[in-house]
C-alpha positions as protocol buffer text, in pm:
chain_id: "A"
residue {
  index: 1
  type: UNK
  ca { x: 962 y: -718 z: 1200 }
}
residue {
  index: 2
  type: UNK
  ca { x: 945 y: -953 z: 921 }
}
residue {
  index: 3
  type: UNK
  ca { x: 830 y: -1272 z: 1150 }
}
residue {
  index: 4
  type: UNK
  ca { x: 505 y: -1096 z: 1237 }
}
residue {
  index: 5
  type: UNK
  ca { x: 176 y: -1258 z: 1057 }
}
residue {
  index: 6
  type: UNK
  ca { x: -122 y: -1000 z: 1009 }
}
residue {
  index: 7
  type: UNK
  ca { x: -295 y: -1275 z: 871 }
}
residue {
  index: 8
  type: UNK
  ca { x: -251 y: -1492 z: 1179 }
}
residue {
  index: 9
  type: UNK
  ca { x: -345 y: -1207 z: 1380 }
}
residue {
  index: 10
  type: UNK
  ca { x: -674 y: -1187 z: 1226 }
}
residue {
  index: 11
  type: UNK
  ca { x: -617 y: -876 z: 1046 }
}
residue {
  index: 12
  type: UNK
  ca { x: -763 y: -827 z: 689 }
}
residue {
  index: 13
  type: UNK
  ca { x: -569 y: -712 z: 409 }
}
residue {
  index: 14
  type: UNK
  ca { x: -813 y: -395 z: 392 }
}
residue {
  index: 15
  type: UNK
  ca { x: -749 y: -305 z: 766 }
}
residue {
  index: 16
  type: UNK
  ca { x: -325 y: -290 z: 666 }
}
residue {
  index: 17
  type: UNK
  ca { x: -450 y: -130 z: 288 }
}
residue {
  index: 18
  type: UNK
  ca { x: -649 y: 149 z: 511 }
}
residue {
  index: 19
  type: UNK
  ca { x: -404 y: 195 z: 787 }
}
residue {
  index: 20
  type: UNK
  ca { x: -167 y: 214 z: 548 }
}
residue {
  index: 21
  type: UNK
  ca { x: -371 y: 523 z: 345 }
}
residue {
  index: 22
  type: UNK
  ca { x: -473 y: 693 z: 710 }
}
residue {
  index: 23
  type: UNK
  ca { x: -89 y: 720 z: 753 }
}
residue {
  index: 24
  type: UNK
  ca { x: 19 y: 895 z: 449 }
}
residue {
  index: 25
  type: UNK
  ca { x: -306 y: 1100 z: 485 }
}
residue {
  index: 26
  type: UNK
  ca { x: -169 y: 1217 z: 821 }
}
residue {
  index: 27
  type: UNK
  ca { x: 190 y: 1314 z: 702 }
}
residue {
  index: 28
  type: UNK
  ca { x: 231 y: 1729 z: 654 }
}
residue {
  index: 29
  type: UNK
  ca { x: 302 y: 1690 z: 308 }
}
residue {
  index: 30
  type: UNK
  ca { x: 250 y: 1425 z: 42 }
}
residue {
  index: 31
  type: UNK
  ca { x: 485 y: 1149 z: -50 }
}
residue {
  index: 32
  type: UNK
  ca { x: 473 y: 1290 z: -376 }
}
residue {
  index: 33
  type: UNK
  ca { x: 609 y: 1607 z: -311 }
}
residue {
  index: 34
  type: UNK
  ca { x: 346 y: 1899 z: -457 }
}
residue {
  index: 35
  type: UNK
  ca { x: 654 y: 2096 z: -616 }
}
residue {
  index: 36
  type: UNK
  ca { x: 651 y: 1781 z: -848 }
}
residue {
  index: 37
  type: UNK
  ca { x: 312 y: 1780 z: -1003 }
}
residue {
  index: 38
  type: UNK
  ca { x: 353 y: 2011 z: -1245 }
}
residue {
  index: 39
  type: UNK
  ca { x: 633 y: 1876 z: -1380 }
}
residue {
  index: 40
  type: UNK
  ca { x: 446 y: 1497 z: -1373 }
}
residue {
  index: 41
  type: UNK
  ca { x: 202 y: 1658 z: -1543 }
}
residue {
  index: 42
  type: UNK
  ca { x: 414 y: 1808 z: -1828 }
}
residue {
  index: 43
  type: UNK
  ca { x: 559 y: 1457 z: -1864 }
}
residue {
  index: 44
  type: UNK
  ca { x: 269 y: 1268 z: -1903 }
}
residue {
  index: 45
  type: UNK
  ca { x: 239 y: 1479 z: -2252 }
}
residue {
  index: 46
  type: UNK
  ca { x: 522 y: 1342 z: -2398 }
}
residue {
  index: 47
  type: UNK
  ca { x: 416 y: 1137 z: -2641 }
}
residue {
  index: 48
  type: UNK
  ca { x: 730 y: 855 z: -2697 }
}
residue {
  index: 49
  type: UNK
  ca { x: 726 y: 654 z: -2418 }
}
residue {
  index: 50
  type: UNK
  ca { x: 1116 y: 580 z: -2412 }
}
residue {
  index: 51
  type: UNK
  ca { x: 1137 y: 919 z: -2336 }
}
residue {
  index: 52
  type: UNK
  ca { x: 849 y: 974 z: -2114 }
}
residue {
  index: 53
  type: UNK
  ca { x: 970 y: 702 z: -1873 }
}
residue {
  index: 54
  type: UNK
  ca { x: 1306 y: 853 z: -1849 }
}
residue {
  index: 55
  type: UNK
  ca { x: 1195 y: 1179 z: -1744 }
}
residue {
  index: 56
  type: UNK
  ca { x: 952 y: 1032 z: -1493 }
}
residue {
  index: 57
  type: UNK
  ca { x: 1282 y: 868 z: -1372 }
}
residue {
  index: 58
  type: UNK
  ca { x: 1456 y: 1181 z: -1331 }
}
residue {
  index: 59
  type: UNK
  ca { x: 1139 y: 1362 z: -1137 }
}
residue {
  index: 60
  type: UNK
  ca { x: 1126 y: 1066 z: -904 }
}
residue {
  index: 61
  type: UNK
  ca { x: 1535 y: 1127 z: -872 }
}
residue {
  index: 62
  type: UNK
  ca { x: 1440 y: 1499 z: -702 }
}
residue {
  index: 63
  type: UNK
  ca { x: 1243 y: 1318 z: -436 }
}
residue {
  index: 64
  type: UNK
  ca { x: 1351 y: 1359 z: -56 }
}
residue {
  index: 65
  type: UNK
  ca { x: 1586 y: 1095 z: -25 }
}
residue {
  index: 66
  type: UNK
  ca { x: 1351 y: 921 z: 241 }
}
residue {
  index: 67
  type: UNK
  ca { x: 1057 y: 983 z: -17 }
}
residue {
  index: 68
  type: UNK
  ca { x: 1226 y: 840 z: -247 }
}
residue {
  index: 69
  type: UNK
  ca { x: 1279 y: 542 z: -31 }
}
residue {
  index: 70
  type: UNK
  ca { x: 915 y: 500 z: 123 }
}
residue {
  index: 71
  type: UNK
  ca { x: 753 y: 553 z: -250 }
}
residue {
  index: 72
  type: UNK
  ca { x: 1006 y: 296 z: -376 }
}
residue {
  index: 73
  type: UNK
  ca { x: 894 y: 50 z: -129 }
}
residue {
  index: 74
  type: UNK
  ca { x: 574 y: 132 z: -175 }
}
residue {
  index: 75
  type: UNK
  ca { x: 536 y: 111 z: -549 }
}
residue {
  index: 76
  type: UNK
  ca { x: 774 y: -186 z: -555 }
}
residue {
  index: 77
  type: UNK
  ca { x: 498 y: -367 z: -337 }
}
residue {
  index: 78
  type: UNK
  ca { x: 191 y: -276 z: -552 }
}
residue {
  index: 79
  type: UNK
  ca { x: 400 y: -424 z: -869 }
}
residue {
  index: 80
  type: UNK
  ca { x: 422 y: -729 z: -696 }
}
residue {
  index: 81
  type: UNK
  ca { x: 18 y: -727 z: -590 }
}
residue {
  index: 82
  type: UNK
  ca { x: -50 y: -638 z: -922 }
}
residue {
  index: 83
  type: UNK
  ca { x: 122 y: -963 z: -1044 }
}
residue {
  index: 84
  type: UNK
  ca { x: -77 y: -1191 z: -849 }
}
residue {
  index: 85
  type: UNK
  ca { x: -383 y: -978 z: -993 }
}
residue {
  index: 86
  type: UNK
  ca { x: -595 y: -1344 z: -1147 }
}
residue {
  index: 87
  type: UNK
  ca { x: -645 y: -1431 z: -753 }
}
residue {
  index: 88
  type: UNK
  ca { x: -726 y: -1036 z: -582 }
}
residue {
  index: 89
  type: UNK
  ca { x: -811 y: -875 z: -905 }
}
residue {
  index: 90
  type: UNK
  ca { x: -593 y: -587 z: -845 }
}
residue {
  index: 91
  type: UNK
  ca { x: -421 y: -489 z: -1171 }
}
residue {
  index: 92
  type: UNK
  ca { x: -203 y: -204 z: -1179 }
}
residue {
  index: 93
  type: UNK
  ca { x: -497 y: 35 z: -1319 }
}
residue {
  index: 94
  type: UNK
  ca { x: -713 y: -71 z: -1031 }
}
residue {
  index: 95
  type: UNK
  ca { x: -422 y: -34 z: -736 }
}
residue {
  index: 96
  type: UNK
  ca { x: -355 y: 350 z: -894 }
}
residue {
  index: 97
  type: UNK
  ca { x: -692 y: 439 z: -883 }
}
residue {
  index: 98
  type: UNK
  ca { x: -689 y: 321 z: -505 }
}
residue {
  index: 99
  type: UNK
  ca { x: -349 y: 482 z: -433 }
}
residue {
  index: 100
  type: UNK
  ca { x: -295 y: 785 z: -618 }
}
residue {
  index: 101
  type: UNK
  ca { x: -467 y: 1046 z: -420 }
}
residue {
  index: 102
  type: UNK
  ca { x: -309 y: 892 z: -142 }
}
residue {
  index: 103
  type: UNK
  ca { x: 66 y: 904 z: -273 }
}
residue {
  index: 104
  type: UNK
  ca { x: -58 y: 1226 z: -445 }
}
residue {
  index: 105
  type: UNK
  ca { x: -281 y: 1450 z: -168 }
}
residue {
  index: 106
  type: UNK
  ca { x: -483 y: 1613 z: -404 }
}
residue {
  index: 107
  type: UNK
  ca { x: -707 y: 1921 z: -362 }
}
residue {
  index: 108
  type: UNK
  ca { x: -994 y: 1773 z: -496 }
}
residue {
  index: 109
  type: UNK
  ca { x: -1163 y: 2180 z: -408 }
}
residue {
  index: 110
  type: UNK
  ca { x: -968 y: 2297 z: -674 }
}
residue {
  index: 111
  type: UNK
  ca { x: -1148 y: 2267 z: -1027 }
}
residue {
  index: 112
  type: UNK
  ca { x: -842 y: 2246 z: -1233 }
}
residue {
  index: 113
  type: UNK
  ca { x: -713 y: 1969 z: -1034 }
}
residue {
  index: 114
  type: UNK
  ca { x: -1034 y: 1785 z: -1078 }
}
residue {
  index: 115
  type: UNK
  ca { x: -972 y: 1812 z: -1482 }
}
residue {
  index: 116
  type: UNK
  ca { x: -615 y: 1609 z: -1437 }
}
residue {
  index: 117
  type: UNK
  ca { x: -709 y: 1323 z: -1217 }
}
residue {
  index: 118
  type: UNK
  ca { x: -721 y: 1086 z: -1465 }
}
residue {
  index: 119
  type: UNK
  ca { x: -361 y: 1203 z: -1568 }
}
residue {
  index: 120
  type: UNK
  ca { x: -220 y: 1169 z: -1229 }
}
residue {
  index: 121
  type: UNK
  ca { x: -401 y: 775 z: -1212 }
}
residue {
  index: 122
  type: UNK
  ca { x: -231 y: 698 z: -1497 }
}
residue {
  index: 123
  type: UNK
  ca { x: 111 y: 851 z: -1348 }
}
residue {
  index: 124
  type: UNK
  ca { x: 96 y: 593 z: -1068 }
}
residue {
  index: 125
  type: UNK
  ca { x: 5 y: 310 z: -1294 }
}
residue {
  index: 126
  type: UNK
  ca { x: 292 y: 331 z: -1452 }
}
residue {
  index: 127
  type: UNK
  ca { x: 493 y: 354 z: -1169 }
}
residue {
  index: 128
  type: UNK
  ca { x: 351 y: 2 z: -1029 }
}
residue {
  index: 129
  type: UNK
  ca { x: 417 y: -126 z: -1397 }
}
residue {
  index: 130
  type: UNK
  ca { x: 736 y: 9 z: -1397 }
}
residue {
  index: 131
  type: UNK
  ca { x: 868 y: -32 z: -1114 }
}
residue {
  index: 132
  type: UNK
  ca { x: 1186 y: -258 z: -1177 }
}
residue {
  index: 133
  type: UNK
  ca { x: 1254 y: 74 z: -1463 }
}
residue {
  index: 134
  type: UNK
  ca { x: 1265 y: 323 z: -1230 }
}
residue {
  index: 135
  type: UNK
  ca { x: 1400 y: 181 z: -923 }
}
């Protein structure tokens, strides 16, 4: 319902940010599907970045089409709070950092994971910068 106000309701935009991570948190699997990692992985090694965009493009094509819908929404929205970053200082590095192991659902117990977080960050940044590319 697009006529309700969080903001007159009192609620903070960390409450919504956190209620918003605590849901995807609870889903059974990851927005980012993890049959897709590997191959957003691989991509983020190509080293033109024409042709790195395009095959994040087609990766983000394979999603579920109501993944695909959610993480469109999604990313489409932290593009545009990334925009207004001069007033909430939340640039499009500092939103992926916040959102990527949600979108993402890492196993942080796994050690080789741990070596590739940095590479998924960076996934999700360009996403947010991207958005109006990919979707």
């Amino acid at each position: 319902d697009h006529n309700i106000s969080l903001e007159s309701m009192g609620v903070t935009v960390n409450a919504v940010a956190g209620a918003l991570k605590a849901f995807f948190a609870d889903l059974p699997d990851p927005l980012i599907p993890y049959s897709l990692h590997q191959e957003l992985l691989e991509t983020s090694k190509i080293m033109d970045k024409t042709e790195r965009l395009h095959e994040l493009k087609e990766i983000v094509k394979k999603f579920h089409p109501v993944n695909y819908d959610v993480f469109k929404y999604v990313i489409t929205h932290l593009n545009r709070v990334s925009q207004q970053y001069k007033t909430n200082f939340m640039t499009a590095d500092n939103l992926s950092i916040c959102f990527w192991p949600t979108l993402m659902r890492p196993d942080f117990e796994n050690r080789e994971f741990l070596s590739t977080t940095k590479i998924h960050q960076s996934i999700i940044e360009t996403f947010i910068q991207q958005c109006q590319f990919f979707f």
